[in-house]
Backbone as CSV, one residue per row, in Angstrom:
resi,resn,N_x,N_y,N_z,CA_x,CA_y,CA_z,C_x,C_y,C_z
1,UNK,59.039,-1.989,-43.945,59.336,-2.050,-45.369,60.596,-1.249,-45.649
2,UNK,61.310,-1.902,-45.976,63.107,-1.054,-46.838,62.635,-0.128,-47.808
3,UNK,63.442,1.259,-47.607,63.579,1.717,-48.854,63.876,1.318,-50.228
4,UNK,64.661,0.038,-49.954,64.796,-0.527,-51.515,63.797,-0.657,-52.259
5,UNK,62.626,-1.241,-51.970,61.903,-1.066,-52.340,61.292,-0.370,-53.501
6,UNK,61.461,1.073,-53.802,61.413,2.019,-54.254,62.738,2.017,-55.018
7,UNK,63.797,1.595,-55.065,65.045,1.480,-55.624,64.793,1.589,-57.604
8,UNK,65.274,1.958,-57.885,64.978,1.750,-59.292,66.611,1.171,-60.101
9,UNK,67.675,0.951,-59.079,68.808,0.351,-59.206,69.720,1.210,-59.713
10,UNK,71.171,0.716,-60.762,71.661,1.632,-61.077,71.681,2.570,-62.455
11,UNK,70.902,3.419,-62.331,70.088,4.600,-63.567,71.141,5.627,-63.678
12,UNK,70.882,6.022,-64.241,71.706,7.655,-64.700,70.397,8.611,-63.935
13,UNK,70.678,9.423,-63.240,69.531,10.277,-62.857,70.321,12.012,-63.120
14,UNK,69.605,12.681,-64.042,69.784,13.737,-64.580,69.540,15.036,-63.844
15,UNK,70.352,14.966,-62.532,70.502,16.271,-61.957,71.768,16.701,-61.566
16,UNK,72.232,18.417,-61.872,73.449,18.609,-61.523,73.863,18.108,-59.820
17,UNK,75.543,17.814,-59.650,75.816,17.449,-58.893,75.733,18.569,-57.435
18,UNK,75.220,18.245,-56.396,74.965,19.221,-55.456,73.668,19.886,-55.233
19,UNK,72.992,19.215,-56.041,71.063,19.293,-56.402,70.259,18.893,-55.408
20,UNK,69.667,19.631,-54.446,68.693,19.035,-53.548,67.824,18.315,-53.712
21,UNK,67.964,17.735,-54.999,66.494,16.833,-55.397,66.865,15.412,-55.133
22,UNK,68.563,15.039,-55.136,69.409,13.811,-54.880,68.575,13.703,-53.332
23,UNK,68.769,14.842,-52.548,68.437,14.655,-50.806,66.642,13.942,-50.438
24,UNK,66.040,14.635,-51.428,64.838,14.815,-51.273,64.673,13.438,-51.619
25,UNK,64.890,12.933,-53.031,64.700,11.835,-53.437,64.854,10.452,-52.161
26,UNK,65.521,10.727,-51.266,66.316,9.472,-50.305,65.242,10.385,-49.337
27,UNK,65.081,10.956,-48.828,63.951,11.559,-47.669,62.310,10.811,-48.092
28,UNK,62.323,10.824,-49.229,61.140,10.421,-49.913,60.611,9.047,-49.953
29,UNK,61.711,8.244,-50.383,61.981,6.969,-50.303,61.829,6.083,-48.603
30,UNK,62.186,7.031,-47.827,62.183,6.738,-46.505,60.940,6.509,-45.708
31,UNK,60.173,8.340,-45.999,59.200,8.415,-45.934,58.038,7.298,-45.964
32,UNK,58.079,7.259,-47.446,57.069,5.718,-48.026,57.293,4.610,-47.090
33,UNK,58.414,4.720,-46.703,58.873,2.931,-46.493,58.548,2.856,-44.985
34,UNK,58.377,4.278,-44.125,58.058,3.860,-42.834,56.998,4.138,-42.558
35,UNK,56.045,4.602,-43.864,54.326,4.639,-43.703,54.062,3.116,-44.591
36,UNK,55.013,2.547,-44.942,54.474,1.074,-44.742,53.653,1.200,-46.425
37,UNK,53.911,1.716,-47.576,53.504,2.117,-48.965,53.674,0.758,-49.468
38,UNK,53.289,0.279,-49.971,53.532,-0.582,-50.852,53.959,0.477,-52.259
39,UNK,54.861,-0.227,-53.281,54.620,0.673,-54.441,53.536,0.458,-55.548
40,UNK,52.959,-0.846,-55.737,52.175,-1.202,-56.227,51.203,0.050,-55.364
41,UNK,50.936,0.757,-54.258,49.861,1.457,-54.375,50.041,2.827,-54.347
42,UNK,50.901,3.371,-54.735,51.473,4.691,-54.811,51.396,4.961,-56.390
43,UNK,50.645,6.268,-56.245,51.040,6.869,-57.636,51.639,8.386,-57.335
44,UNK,52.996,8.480,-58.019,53.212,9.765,-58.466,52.549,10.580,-59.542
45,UNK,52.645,11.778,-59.663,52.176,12.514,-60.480,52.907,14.079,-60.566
46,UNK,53.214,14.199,-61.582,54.169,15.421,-61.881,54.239,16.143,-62.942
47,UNK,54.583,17.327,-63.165,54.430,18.036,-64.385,55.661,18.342,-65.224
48,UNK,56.820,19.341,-65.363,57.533,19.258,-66.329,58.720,20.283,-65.708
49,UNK,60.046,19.928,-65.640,61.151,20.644,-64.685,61.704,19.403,-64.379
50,UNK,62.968,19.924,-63.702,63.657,18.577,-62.679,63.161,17.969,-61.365
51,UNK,62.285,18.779,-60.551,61.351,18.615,-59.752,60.578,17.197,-60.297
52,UNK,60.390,17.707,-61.638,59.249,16.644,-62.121,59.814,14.994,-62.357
53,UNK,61.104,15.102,-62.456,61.506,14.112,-62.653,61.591,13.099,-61.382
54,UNK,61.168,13.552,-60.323,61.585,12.796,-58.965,60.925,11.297,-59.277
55,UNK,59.500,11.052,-60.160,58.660,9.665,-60.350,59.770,8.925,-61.155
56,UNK,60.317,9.314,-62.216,61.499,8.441,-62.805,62.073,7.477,-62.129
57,UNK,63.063,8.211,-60.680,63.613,7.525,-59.986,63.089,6.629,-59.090
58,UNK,61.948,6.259,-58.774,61.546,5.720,-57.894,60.537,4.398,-59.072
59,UNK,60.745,3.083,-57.896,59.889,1.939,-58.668,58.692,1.733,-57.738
60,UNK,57.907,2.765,-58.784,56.275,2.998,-58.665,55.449,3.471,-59.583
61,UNK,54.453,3.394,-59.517,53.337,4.120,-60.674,53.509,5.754,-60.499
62,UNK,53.283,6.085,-61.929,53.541,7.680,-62.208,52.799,7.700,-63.365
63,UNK,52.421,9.449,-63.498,52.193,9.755,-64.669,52.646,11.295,-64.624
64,UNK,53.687,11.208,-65.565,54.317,12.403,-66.026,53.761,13.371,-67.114
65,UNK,53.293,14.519,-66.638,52.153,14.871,-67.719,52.669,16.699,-68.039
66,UNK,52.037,17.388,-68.811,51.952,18.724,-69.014,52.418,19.698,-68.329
67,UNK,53.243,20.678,-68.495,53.710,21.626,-67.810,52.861,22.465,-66.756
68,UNK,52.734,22.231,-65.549,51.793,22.676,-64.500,50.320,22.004,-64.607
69,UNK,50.332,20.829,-64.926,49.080,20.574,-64.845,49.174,19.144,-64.106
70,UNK,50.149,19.197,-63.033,50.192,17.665,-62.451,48.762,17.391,-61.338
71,UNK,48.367,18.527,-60.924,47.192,18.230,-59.885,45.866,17.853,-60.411
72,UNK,45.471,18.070,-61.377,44.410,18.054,-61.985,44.089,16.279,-62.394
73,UNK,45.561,15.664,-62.865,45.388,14.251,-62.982,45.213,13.425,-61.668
74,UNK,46.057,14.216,-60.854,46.275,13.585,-59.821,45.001,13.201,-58.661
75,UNK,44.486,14.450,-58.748,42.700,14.087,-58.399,41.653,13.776,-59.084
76,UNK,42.053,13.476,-60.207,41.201,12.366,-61.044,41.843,10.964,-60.577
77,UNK,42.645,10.665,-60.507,43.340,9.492,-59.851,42.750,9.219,-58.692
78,UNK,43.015,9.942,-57.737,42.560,9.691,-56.187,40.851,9.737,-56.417
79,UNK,40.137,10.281,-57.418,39.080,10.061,-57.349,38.281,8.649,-57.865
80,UNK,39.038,8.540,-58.888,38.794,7.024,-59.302,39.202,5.961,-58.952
81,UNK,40.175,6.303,-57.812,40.531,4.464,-56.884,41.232,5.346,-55.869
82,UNK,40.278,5.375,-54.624,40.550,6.427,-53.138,42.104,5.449,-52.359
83,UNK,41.921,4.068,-52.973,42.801,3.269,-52.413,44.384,3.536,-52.038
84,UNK,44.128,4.307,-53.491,45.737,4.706,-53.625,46.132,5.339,-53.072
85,UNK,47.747,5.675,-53.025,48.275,7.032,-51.901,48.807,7.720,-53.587
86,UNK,48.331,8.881,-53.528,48.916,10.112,-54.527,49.539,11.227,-54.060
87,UNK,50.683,11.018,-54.501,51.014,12.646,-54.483,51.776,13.207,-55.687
88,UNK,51.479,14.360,-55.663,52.094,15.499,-56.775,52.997,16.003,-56.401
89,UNK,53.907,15.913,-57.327,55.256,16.708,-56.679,56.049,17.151,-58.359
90,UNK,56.166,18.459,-58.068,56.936,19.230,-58.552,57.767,20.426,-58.420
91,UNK,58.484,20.973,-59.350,59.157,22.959,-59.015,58.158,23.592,-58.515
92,UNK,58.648,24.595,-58.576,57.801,25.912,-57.306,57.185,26.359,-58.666
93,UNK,58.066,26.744,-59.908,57.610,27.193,-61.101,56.115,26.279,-61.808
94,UNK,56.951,24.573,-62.042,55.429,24.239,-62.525,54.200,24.953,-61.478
95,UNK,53.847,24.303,-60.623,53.214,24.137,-59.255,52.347,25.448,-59.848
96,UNK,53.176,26.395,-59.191,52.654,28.069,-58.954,52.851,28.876,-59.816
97,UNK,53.514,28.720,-60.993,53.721,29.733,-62.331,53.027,28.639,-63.327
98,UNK,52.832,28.148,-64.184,52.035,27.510,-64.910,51.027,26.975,-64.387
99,UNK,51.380,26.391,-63.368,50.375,25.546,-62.594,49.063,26.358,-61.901
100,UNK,49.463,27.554,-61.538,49.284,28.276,-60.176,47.687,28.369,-60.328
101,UNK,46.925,28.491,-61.279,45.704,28.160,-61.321,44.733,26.911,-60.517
102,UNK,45.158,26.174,-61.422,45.446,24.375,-61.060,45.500,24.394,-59.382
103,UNK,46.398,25.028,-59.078,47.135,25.167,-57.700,45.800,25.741,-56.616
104,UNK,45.020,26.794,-57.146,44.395,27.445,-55.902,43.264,26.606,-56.364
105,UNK,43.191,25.819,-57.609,40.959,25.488,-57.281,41.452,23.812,-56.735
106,UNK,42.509,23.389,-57.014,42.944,22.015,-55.930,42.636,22.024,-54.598
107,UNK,42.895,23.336,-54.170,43.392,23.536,-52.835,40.946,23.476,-52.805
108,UNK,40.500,24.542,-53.309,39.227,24.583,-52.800,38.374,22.656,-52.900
109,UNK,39.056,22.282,-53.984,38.463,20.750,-54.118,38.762,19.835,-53.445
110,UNK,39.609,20.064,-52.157,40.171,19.006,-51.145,40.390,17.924,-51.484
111,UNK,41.094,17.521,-52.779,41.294,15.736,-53.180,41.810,15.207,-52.082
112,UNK,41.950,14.114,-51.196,43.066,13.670,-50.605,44.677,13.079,-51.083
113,UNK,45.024,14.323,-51.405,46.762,14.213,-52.306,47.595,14.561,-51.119
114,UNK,48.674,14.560,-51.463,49.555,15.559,-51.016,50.465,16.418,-52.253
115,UNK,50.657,17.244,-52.165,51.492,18.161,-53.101,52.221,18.649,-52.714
116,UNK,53.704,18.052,-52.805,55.294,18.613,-52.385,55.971,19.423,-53.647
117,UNK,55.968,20.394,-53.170,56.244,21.620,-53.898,57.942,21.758,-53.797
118,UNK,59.228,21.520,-54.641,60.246,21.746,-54.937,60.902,23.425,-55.115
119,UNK,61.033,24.157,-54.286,60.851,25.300,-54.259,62.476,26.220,-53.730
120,UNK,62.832,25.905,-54.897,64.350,26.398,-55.284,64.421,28.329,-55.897
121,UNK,63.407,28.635,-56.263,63.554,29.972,-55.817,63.784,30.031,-57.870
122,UNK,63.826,29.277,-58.558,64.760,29.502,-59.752,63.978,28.663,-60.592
123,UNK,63.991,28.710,-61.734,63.458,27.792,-62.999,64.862,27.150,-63.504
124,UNK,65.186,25.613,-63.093,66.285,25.577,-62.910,66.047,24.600,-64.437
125,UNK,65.360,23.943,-65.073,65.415,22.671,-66.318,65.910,23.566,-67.483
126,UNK,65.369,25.553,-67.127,65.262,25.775,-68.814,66.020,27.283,-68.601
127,UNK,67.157,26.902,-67.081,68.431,27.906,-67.454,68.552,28.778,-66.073
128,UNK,67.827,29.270,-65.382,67.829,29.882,-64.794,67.238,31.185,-64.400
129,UNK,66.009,31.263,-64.914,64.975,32.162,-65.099,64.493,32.715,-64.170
130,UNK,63.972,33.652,-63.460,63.159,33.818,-62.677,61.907,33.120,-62.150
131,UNK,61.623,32.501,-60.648,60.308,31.851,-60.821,59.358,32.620,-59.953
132,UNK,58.241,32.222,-59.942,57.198,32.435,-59.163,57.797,33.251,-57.567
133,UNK,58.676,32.130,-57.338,59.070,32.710,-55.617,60.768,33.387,-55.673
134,UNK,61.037,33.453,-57.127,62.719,34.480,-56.351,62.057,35.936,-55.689
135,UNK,62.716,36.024,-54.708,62.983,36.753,-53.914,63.228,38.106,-55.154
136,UNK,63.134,39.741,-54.538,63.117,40.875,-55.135,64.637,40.993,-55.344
137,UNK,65.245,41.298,-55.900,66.230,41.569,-56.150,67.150,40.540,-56.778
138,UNK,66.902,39.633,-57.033,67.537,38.264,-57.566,67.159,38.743,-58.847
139,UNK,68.849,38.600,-58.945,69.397,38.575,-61.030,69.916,37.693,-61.402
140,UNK,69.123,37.437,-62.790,69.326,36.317,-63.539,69.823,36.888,-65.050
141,UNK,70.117,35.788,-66.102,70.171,36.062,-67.517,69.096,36.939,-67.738
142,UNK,68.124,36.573,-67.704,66.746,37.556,-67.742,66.950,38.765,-67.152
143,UNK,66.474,38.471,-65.955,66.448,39.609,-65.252,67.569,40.180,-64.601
144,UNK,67.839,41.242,-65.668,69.505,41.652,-65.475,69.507,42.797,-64.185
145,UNK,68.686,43.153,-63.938,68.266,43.972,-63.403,67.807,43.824,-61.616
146,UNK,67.565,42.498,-61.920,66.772,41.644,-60.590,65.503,41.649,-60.649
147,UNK,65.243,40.559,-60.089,63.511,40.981,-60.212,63.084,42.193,-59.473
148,UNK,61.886,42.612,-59.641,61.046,43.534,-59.750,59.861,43.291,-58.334
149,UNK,59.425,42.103,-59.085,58.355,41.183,-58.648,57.773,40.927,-57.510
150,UNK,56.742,41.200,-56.285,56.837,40.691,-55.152,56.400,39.209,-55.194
151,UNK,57.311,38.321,-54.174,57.143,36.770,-54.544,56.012,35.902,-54.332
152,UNK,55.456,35.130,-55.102,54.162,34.667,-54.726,54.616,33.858,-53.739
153,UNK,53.325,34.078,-52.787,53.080,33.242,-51.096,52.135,31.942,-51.025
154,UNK,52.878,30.974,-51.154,51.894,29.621,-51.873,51.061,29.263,-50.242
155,UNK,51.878,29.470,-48.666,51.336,29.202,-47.597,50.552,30.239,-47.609
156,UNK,50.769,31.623,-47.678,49.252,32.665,-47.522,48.193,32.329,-48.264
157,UNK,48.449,31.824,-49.329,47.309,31.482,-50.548,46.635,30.454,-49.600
158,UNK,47.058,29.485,-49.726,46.409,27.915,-49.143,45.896,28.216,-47.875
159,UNK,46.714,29.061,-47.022,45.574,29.268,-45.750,44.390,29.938,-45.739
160,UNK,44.870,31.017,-46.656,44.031,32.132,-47.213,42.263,31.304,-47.817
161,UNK,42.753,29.933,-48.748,41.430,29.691,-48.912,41.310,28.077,-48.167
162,UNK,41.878,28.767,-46.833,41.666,27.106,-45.817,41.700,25.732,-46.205
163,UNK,43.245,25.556,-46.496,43.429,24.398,-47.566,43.596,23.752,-45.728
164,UNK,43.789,22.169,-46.161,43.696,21.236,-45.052,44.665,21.097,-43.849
165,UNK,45.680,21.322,-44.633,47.111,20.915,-44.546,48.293,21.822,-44.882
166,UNK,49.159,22.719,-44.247,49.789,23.369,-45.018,51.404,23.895,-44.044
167,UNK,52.333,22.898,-44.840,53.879,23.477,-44.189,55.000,23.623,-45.050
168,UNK,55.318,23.925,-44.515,57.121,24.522,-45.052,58.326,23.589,-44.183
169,UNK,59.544,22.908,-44.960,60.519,22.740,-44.854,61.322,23.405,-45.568
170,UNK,62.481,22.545,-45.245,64.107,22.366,-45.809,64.699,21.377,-46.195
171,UNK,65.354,20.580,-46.849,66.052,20.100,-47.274,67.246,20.041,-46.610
172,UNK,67.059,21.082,-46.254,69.315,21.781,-45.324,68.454,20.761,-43.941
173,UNK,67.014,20.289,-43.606,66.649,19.748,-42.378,65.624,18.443,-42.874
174,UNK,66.721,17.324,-43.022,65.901,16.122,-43.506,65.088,15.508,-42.515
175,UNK,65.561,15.395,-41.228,64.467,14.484,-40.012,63.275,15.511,-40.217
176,UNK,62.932,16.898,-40.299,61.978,17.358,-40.570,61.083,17.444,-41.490
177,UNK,61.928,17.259,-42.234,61.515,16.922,-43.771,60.445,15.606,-43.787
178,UNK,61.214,14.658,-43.266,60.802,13.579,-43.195,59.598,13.219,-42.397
179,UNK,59.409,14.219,-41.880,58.253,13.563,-40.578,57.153,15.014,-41.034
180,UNK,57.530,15.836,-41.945,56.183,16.445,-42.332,55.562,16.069,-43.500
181,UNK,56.860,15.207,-44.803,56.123,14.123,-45.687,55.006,13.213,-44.962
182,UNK,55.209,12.600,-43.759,54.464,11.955,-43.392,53.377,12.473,-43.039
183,UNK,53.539,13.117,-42.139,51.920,13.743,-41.442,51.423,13.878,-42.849
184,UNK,51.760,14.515,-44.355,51.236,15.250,-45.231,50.685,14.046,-45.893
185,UNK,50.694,12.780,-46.025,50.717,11.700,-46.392,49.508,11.369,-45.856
186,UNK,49.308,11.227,-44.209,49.038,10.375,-43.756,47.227,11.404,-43.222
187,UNK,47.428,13.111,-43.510,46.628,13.930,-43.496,45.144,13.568,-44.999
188,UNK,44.320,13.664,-44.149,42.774,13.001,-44.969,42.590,14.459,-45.786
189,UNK,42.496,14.699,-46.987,42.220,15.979,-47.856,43.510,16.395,-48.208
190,UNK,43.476,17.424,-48.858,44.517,18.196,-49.549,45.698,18.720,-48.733
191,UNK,46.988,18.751,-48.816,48.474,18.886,-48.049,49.227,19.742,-49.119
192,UNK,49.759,20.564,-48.644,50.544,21.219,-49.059,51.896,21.211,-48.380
193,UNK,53.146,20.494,-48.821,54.292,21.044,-48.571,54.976,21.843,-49.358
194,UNK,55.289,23.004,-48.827,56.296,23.999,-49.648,57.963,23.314,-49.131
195,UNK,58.638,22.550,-49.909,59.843,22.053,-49.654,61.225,22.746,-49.984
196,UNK,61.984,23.828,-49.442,62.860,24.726,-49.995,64.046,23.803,-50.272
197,UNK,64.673,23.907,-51.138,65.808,23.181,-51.890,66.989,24.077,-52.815
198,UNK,68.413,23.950,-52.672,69.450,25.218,-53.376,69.240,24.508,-54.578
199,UNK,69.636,25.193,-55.621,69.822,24.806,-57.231,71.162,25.191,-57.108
200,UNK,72.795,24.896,-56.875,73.372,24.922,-57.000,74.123,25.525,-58.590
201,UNK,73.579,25.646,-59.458,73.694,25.628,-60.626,73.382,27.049,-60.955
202,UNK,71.983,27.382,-60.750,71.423,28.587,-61.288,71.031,29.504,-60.296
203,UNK,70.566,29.143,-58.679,70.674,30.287,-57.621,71.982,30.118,-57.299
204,UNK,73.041,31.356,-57.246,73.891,31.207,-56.103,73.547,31.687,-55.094
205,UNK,72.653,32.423,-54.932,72.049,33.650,-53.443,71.277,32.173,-52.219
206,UNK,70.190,31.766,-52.935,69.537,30.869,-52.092,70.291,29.939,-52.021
207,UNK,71.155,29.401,-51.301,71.919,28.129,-51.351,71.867,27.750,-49.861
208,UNK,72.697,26.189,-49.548,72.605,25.648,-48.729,72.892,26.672,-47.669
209,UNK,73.314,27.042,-47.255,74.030,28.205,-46.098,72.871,29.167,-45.872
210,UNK,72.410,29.909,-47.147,71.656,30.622,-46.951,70.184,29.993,-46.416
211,UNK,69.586,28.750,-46.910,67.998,28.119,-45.900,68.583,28.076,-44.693
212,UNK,69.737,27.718,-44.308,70.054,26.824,-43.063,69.953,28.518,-42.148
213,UNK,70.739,29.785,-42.618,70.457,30.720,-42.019,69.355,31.366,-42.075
214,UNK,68.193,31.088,-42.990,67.304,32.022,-42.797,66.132,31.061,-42.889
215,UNK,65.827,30.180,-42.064,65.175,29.586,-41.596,65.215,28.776,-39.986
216,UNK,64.136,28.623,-39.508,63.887,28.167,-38.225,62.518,27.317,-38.155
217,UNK,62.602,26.511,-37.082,61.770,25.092,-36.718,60.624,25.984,-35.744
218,UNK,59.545,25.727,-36.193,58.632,26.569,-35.158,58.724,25.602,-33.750
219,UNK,58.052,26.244,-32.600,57.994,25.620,-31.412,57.238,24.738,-30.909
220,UNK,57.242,24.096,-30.541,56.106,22.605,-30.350,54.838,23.306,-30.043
221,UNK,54.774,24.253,-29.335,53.562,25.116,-28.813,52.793,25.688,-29.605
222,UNK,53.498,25.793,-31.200,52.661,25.878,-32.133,51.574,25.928,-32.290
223,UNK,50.142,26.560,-32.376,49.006,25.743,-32.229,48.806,26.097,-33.788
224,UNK,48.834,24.752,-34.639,48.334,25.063,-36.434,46.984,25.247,-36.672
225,UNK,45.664,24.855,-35.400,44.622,25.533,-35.838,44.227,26.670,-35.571
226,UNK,45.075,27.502,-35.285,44.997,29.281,-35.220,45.748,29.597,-36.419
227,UNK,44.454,29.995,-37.468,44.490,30.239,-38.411,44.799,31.799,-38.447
228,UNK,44.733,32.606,-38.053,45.268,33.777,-38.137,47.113,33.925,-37.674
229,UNK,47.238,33.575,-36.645,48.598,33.083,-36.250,49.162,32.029,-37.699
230,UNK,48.676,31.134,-38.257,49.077,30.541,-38.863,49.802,31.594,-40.493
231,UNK,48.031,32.166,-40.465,48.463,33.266,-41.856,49.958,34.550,-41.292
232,UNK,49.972,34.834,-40.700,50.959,35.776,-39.974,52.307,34.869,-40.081
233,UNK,52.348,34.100,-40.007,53.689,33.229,-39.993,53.998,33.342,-41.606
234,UNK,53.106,32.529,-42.296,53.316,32.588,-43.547,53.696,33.843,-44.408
235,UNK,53.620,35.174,-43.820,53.753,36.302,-44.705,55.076,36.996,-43.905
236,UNK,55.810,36.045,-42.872,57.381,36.180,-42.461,58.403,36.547,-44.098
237,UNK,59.065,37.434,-43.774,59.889,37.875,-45.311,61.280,37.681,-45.036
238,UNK,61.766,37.561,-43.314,63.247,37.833,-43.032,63.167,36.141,-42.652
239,UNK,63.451,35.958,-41.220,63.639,34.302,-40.845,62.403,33.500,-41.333
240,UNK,62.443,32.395,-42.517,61.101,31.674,-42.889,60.695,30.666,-41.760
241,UNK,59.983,30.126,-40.767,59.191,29.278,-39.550,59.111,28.010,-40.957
242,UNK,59.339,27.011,-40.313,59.420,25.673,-40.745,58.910,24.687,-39.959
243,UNK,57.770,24.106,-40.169,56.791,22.940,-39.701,55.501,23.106,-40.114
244,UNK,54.511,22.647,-38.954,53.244,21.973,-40.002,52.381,23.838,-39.159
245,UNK,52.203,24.658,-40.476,51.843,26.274,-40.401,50.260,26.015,-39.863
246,UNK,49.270,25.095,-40.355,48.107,25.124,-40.457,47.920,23.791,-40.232
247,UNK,46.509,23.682,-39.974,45.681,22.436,-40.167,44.495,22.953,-40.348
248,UNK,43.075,22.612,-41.020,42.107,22.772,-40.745,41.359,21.742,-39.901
249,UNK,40.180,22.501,-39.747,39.012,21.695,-39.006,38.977,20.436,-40.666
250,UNK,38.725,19.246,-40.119,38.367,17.992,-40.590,37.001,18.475,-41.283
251,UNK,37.286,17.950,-42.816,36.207,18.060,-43.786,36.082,17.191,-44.834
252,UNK,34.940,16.600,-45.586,35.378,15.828,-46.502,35.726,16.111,-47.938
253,UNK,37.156,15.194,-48.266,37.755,14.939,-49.295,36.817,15.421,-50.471
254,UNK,37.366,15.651,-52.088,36.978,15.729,-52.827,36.039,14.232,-53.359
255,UNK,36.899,13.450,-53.117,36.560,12.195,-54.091,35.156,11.405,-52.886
256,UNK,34.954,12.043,-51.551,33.859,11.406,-50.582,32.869,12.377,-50.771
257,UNK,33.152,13.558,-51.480,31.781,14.403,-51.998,31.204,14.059,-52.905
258,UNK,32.491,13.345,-54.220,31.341,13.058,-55.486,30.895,11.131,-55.493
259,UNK,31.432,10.730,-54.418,31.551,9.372,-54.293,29.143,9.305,-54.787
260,UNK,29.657,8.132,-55.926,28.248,7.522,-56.271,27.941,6.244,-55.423
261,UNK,28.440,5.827,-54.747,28.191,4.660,-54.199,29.502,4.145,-53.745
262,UNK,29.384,2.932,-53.074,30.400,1.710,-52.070,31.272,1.780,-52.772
263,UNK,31.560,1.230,-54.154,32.909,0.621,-55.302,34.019,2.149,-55.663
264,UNK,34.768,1.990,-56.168,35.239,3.024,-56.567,34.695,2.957,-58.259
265,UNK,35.253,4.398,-58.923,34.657,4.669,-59.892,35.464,3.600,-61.236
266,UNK,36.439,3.141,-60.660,37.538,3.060,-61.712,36.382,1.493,-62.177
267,UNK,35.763,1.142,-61.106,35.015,-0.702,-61.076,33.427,-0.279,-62.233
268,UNK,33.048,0.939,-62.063,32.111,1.603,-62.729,31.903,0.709,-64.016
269,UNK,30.780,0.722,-64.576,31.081,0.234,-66.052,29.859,0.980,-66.868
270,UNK,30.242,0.732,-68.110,29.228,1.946,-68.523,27.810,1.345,-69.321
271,UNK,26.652,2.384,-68.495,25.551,1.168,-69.403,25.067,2.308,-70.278
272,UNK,25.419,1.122,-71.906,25.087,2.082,-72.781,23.491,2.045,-73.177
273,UNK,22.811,1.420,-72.877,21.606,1.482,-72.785,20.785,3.342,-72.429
274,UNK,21.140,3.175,-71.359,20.801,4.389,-70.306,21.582,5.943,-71.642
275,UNK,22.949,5.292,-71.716,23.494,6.332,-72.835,22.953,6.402,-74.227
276,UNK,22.844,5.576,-74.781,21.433,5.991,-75.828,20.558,6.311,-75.930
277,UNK,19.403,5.836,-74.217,18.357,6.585,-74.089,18.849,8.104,-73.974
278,UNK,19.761,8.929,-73.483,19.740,10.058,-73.239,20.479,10.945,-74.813
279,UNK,21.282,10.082,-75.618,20.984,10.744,-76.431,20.186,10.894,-77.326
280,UNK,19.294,9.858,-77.680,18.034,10.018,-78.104,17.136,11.333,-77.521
281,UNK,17.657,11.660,-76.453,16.862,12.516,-75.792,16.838,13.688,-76.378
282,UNK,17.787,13.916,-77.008,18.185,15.398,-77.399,18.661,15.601,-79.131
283,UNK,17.622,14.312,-79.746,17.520,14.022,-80.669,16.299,15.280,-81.127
């Protein structure tokens, strides 16, 4: 299947020029097209930032919803038609600063999603703010001072409460990129990619030069179900390790725990019979 596919033709797409979300967007597109997606069965799902805008560009189902609250639809989705392929993708900010709630009881409810996390270090839609993950000392309009803050660890978290699936890229490294969308895709339960990307605009510190130097490809020898080794990687502060950090032991999905039967829920229909008897009940 061609990336065209996914083409949405020629649009205006609203990101500054030199924006890792242009890269991601064509990594993404690729992705789909060599796991063989139809778009008719793909739904995006996203919350509110430029991150969020990635469903715009692409010709597929989306639902663009509330500031950090893209996961919550998104496994109502996958729960009501398992058929589909979902993923959530947004900023590091929605995700883990509005979201970040959302973020850790996802991770305990194992939907089968994936959630690609846009993780530019910056709140880049509403100026340049501090997010969830700048680094200590990063000054902004705000924070004239630099932050303060120690940065939230979205891979310690997720291993921490044995999410399924859980890695880190780059952007500055698209064949990698590309082939951990997939596994994350193609992984049964909940995925976490943390995807690092420059904001050209509002980080100058984290920029292209700087992932490409302070990051590295872990070693094939890797073993991701040594979960302690795995957590130890994740709480790296100088060179960040890039590939698949974790896996868990195989468990079932959210939507095969509450599954009522064979059909999916979406075929369900409602008998109001049964619903009148019960509110009569409490009449």
């Amino acid at each position: 299947m061609s990336a065209e596919k996914f083409d949405m033709g020629n649009i205006d797409i609203a990101w500054c020029p030199g924006c890792g979300n242009f890269s991601i967007l064509d990594v993404l597109k690729d992705a789909l097209s060599e796991l063989e997606i139809a778009p008719k069965d793909l739904v995006l799902v996203s919350g509110i930032g430029q991150a969020a805008k990635i469903p715009h560009y692409l010709k597929t189902n989306f639902f663009n919803g509330l500031h950090g609250r893209a996961l919550s639809p998104a496994t109502a989705i996958k729960a009501s038609n398992p058929s589909l392929t979902v993923i959530a993708e947004s900023g590091d900010g929605d995700m883990y600063g509005e979201g970040g709630n959302h973020f850790i009881h996802t991770i305990r409810r194992n939907p089968n999603i994936t959630n690609i996390v846009h993780d530019n270090m910056v709140y880049g839609l509403t100026k340049g703010q501090a997010s969830p993950t700048s680094r200590r000392g990063f000054k902004t309009g705000v924070q004239i001072n630099g932050v303060v803050l120690e940065p939230f660890n979205p891979l310690a978290v997720a291993i921490g409460l044995d999410a399924g699936f859980v890695a880190r890229t780059s952007i500055t490294d698209k064949e990698l990129t590309k082939d951990i969308i997939k596994q994350a895709v193609e992984h049964n339960g909940y995925a976490l990619v943390d995807l690092l990307q420059p904001c050209p605009s509002f980080n100058k510190v984290n920029n292209y030069k700087w992932f490409k130097e302070n990051t590295y490809r872990l070693e094939d020898s890797h073993d991701p179900s040594d979960r302690d080794k795995a957590f130890s990687l994740a709480c790296k502060k100088d060179k960040l390790p890039m590939g698949v950090l974790y896996k868990s032991q195989e468990k079932p999905s959210f939507e095969e725990n509450i599954s009522a039967g064979p059909e999916p829920l979406y075929e369900n229909r409602l008998d109001t019979d049964k619903l009148d008897s019960l509110i009569q009940s409490f009449a």
